[in-house]
C-alpha positions in Angstrom: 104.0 128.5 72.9 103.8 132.4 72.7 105.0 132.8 76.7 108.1 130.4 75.7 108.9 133.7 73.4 107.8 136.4 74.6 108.7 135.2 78.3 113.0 136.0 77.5 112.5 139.1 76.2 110.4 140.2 79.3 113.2 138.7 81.6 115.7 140.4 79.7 114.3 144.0 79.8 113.6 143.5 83.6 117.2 142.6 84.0 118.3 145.6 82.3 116.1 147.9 84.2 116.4 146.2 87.9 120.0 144.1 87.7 122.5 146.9 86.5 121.9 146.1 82.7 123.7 142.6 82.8 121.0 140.3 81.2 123.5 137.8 79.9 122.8 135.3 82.9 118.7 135.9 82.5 118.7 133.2 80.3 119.8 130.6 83.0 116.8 132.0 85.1 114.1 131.6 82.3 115.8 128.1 81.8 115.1 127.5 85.5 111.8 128.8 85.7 110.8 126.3 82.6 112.5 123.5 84.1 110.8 124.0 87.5 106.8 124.7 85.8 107.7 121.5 84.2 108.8 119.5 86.9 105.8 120.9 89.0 103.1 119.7 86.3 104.6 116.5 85.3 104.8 115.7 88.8 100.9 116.6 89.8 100.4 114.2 86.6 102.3 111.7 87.7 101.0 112.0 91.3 97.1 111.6 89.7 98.2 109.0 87.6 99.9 107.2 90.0 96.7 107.2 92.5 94.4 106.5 89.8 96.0 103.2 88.8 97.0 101.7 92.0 92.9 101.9 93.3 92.6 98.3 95.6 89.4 96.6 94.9 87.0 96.4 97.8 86.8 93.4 100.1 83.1 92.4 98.6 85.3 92.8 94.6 87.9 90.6 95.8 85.5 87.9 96.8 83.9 88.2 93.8 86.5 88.1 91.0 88.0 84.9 93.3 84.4 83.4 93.4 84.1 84.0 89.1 87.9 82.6 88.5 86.4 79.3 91.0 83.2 79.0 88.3 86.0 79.3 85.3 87.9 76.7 86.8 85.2 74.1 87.3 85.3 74.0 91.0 82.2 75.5 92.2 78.6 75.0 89.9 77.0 78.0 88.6 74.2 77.3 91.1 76.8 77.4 94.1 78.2 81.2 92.2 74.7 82.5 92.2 73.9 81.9 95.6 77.3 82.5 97.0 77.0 85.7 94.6 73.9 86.9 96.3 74.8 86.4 99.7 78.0 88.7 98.9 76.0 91.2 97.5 
């Protein structure tokens, strides 16, 4: 949190020295600059996030998560899931 308050004052002296002394509006430009650094990380969070949590299972997962809800259900033996398993795998 240190460059949130050191980060005015070194806007405001280099508006004194290279914008004709008026640093009165620096303060909307550090307010920018924050507003954009946040905007940039929160989106590259979101964006890995985002990819992370919408990972498809595989063809070969699929089967197998529907062949363990037919075993839960009763329709299929647990002989039929073992063999049916193996022959996935």
């Amino acid at each position: 949190m240190a460059v949130m308050t050191v980060l005015p004052s070194i806007m405001a002296d280099w508006g004194d020295h290279h914008m004709g002394g008026d640093s009165g509006s620096m303060w909307i430009w550090v307010t920018l600059m924050i507003v954009f650094w946040v905007t940039v990380i929160g989106l590259g969070i979101w964006l890995i996030t985002r990819s992370a949590a919408t990972r498809t299972p595989s063809g070969v997962e699929r089967a197998q998560a529907i062949l363990a809800e037919r075993l839960a259900r009763g329709e299929i033996s647990p002989e039929e899931y073992r063999t049916t398993l193996t022959h996935l795998q």
